[in-house]
Each structure stands twice: as structure tokens, then as C-alpha cells.
C-alpha positions as CSV (number, residue, x, y, z in Angstrom):
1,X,-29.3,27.8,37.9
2,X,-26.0,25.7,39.3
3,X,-25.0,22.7,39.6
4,X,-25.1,21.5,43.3
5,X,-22.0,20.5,44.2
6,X,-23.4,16.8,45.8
7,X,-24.4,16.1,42.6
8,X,-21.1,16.7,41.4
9,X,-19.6,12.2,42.0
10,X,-23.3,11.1,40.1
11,X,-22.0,12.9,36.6
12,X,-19.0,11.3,37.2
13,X,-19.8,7.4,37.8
14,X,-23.1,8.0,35.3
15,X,-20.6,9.2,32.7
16,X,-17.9,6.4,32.9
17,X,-20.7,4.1,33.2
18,X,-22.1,5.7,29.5
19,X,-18.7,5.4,28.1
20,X,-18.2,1.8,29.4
21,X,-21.0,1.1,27.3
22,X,-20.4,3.7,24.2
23,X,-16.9,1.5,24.1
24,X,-18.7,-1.7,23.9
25,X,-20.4,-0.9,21.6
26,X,-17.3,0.6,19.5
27,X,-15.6,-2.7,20.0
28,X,-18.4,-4.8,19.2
29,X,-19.5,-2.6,16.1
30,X,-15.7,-2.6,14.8
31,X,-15.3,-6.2,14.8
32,X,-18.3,-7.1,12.8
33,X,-16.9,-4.4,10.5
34,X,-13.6,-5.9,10.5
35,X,-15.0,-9.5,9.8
36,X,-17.3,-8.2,6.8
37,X,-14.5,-6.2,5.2
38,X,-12.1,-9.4,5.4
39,X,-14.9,-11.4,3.8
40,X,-15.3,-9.1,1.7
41,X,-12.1,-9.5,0.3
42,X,-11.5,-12.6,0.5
43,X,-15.0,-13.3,-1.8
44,X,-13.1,-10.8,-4.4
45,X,-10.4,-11.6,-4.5
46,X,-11.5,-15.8,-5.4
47,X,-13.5,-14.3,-7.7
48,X,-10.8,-12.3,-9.6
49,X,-8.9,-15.6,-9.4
50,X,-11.4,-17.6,-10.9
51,X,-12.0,-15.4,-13.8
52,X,-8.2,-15.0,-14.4
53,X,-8.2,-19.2,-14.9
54,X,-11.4,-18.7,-17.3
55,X,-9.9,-15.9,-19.3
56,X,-6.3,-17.7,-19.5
57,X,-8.3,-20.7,-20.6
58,X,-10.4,-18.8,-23.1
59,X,-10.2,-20.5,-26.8
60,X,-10.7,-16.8,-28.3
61,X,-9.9,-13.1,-28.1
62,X,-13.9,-12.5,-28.1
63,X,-14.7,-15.2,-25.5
64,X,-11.7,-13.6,-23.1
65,X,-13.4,-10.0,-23.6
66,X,-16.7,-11.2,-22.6
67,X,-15.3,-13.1,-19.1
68,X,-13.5,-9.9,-18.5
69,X,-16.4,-7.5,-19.3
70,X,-19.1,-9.3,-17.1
71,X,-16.2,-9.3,-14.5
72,X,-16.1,-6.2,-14.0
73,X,-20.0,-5.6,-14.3
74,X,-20.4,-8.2,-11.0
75,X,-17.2,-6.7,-9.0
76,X,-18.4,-3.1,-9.8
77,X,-22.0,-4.1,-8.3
78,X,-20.7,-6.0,-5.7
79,X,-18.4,-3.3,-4.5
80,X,-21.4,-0.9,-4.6
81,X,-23.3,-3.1,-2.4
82,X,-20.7,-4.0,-0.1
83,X,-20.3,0.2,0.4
84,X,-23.6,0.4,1.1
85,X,-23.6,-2.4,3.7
86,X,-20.7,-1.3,5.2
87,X,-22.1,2.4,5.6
88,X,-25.4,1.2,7.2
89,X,-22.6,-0.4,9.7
90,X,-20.9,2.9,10.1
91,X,-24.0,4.3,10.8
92,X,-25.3,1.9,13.2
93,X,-22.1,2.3,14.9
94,X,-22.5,6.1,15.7
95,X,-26.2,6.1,16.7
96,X,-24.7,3.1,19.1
97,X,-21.8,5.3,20.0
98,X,-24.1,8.2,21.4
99,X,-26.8,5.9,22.7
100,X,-25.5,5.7,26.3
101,X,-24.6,9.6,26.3
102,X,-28.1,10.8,25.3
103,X,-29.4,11.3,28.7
104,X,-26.7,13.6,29.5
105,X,-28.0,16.7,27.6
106,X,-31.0,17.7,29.9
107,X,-29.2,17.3,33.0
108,X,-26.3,19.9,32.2
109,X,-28.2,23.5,32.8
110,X,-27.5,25.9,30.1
111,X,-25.6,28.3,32.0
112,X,-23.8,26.9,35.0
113,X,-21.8,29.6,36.1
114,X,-24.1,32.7,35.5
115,X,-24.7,33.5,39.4
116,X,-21.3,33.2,40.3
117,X,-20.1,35.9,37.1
118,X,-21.4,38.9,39.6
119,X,-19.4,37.9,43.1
């Protein structure tokens, strides 16, 4: 089975018009990305400020080791959920990605060229 060569400009204007969309999508995805990883950072790094105040302000050596302990126990989970978030993102990102492209993989026989191997 070929291609027919008519069909030939269709691929062509159906595939720019799936990648006009993948790239939306790309861009759109990115920047919500971009905005939560900047948020992000911003929240952790206030936090780490604020506890820095509290521990400098600390009246002993215990009270300092207890700011800086439970610290670290809320920036470790935080982290962990913020990974998690921003894989879910990544991963909403690549099904978007491929959406527009799905329809391509029936149209595309699996041999094109196999009748013209033999002239």
C-alpha cells in the first residue's frame, strides 16, 4: 500500500497544524511550571528567613535545635510535595505534547515503499 501522492500537501498542513498546537501547549505548560517553581522558592526561601530570625532570637542552645530540627522536617516535606506536583506537571505536559499528534499513527501505512522496492 502507498501513499497517493494528492494526499501528499494534507500531511503537511495537518502536521503543522498538530504542532501549532503541541507548541501551545509547550508554552502554556512551561509557564505554569515556571510560575510554580518561582513560588516555590520564593515560599522557601521566607521560610528559611523566618526561622533564621527565630533561631538567632532563641534564649537557648535546646530551643535553637528544636526551630532548626522542625525546619528541616517542614522544608523536607514541602520539597517532596512540591516534586511531586511539579512531576504531575511534567507529565501533563507530555500527554499534552503528543495529544495533537495522535491521529497521525493510523494514517502512515506500515510499509510505504514496498511496491516500488521491485521496479
Amino acid at each position: 500500500m502507498n501513499l497517493p501522492l494528492d494526499s501528499l500537501p494534507g500531511f503537511g498542513k495537518d502536521s503543522m497544524d498538530a504542532a501549532m498546537k503541541s507548541f501551545g501547549a509547550v508554552s502554556q505548560s512551561v509557564q505554569v511550571i515556571v510560575a510554580e517553581t518561582a513560588d516555590f522558592s520564593k515560599k522557601s526561601f521566607e521560610h528559611g528567613a523566618e526561622t533564621l530570625e527565630k533561631i538567632l532570637g532563641a534564649k537557648s542552645l535546646d530551643k535553637a535545635v528544636e526551630l532548626q530540627s522542625d525546619y528541616l522536617k517542614s522544608s523536607y516535606e514541602s520539597f517532596v510535595a512540591q516534586s511531586q506536583r511539579l512531576s504531575e506537571l511534567y507529565a501533563d505536559l507530555a500527554k499534552q505534547v503528543f495529544k495533537p499528534l495522535e491521529g497521525f499513527a493510523g494514517k502512515f501505512p506500515a510499509a510505504p515503499f514496498t511496491s516500488q522496492a521491485g521496479n
